[in-house]
N, C-alpha and C positions, 0 to 999 in steps of 0.2 A: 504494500500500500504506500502511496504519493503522503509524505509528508507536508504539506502546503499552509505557511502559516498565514501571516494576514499583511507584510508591509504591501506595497504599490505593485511590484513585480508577482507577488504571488496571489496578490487577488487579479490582477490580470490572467496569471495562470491558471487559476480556478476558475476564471469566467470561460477563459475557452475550453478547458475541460468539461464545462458544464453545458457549451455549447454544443461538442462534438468535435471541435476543432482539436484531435487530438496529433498532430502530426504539428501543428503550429504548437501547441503545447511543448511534443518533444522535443524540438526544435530551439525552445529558449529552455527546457530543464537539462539540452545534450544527448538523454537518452529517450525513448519511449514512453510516454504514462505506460503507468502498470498497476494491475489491480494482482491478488494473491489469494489465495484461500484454499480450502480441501474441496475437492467432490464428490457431491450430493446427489442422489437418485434424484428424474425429474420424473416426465410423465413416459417417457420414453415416447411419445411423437414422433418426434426427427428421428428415430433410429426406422419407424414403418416406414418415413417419407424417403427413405434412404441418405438421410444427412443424421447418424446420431449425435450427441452432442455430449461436453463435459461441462455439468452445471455446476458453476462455482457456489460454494455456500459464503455468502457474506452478509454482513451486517450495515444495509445501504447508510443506516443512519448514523453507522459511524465511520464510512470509508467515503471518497469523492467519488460518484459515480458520474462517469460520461452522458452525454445527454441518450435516450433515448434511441435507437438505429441499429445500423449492421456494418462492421467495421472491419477492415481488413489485422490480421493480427498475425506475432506471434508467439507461441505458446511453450513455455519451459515444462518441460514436464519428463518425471525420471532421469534428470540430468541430461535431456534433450531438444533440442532446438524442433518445430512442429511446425509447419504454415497452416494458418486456417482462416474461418471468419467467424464473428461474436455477433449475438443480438442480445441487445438489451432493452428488454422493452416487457410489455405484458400480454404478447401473444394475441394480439386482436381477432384475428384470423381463426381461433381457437376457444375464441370467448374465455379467456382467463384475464387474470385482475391482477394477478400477484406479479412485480417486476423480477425478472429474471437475468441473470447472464449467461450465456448458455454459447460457449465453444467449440463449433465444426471444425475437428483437426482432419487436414484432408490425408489421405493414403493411410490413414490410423485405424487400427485394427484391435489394441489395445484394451485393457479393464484399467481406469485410474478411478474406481471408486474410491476414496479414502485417501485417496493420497494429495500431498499438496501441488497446487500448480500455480504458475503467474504466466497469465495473460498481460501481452505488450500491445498495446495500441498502435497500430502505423497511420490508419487512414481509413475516415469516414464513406462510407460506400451515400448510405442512404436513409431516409427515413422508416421507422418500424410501419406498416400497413397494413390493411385488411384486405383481405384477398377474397374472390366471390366463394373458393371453392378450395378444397387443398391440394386438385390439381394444380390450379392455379398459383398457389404458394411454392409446389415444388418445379414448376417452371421458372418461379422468380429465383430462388435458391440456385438452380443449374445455372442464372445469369449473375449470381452475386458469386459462383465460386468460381466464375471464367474472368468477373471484372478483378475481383480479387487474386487470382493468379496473376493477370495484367499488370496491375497496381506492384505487386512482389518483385515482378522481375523488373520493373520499372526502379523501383527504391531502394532494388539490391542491398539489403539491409540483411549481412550475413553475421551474427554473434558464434564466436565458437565456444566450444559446449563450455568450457570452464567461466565463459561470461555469465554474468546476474543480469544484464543489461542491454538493449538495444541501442548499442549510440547512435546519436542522429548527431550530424553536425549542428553547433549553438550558435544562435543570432542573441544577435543583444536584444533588448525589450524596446530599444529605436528603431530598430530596422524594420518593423513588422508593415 
C-alpha cells in the first residue's frame, strides 16, 4: 500500500490516484501505485467467462483506492512478475454492490488463494460499465486484454523478479 501523506505534492498525488490517472501518478512517485493484500475467494464469475480472476482482500477504507475502471497492470505474485488487467469497481453488469478489485493475470494457471500479492498500476484502460448481456461483457474483456497487451508492450515496463517495484521514470510535480 501507497503511503501518501497530505503536503501539496501528495494531495496532488492522491487526487490523480483517485482519478484513475495512475500512470501520471507513477510517474511523479518513480514507480507504479501499488495496492497489496492476500486473496480472497470471489464469486468465481470471471473464471465461467473465461477470465478468472485474483481478488484482492483489502480494506478500501483504509488503503487509497484508484478510481473506479479497468486498468492495465502488473502483478507480483510468488516472487513473480504476471501481466494482467484489474477492475475495480462493483460489477454492474452483475448487479453486485460490493466494490471489488479483482486481477486477470493472463497465461496464469495458478491457485494464489491465500497468498499475498501486489498489484502495480500502469495504465487506465476505461470506465467500469454495464453491459446488456455477459456475452457482451466477455467481448468487452477479449478487447480490454488485447488493449492491455498493447499498452504492455508499448510501456515496456520490465521489473526483475528481485524488484518490489515498477519504476517508471519521475517528472517533477511542474512538469505535469
Amino acid at each position: 500500500m501507497e503511503n501518501i501523506a497530505g503536503n501539496n505534492n501528495n494531495s496532488t498525488l492522491r487526487k490523480r490516484v483517485e482519478q484513475g490517472a495512475v500512470l501520471q501518478a507513477g510517474q511523479m512517485l518513480g514507480h507504479a501505485f501499488s495496492l497489496e493484500g492476500i486473496v480472497v475467494e470471489g464469486n468465481r464469475i470471471g473464471r465461467t467467462l473465461g477470465y478468472p480472476t485474483a481478488n484482492l482482500g483489502t480494506q478500501p477504507d483504509e488503503q487509497l483506492i484508484p478510481a473506479q475502471g479497468v486498468y492495465v497492470a502488473l502483478v507480483k505474485a510468488a516472487g513473480q512478475w504476471l501481466e494482467g488487467m484489474v477492475n475495480i469497481g462493483i460489477r454492474p453488469t452483475l448487479d453486485l454492490h460490493h466494490v471489488t478489485i479483482e486481477a486477470h493475470i493472463f497465461d496464469f494457471d495458478g491457485d494464489l488463494y491465500g497468498q499475498k500479492i501486489s498489484i502495480h498500476f500502469l495504465k487506465r484502460i476505461r470506465d467500469e460499465m454495464r453491459f446488456p448481456s455477459l456475452g457482451d461483457l466477455k467481448d468487452q474483456l477479449r478487447k480490454d486484454r488485447a488493449a492491455s497487451l498493447k499498452i504492455l508492450g508499448e510501456l515496456a515496463f520490465r521489473p526483475e523478479p528481485h524488484q518490489d517495484k515498477v519504476l517508471i521514470k519521475k517528472i517533477s510535480s511542474d512538469s505535469k
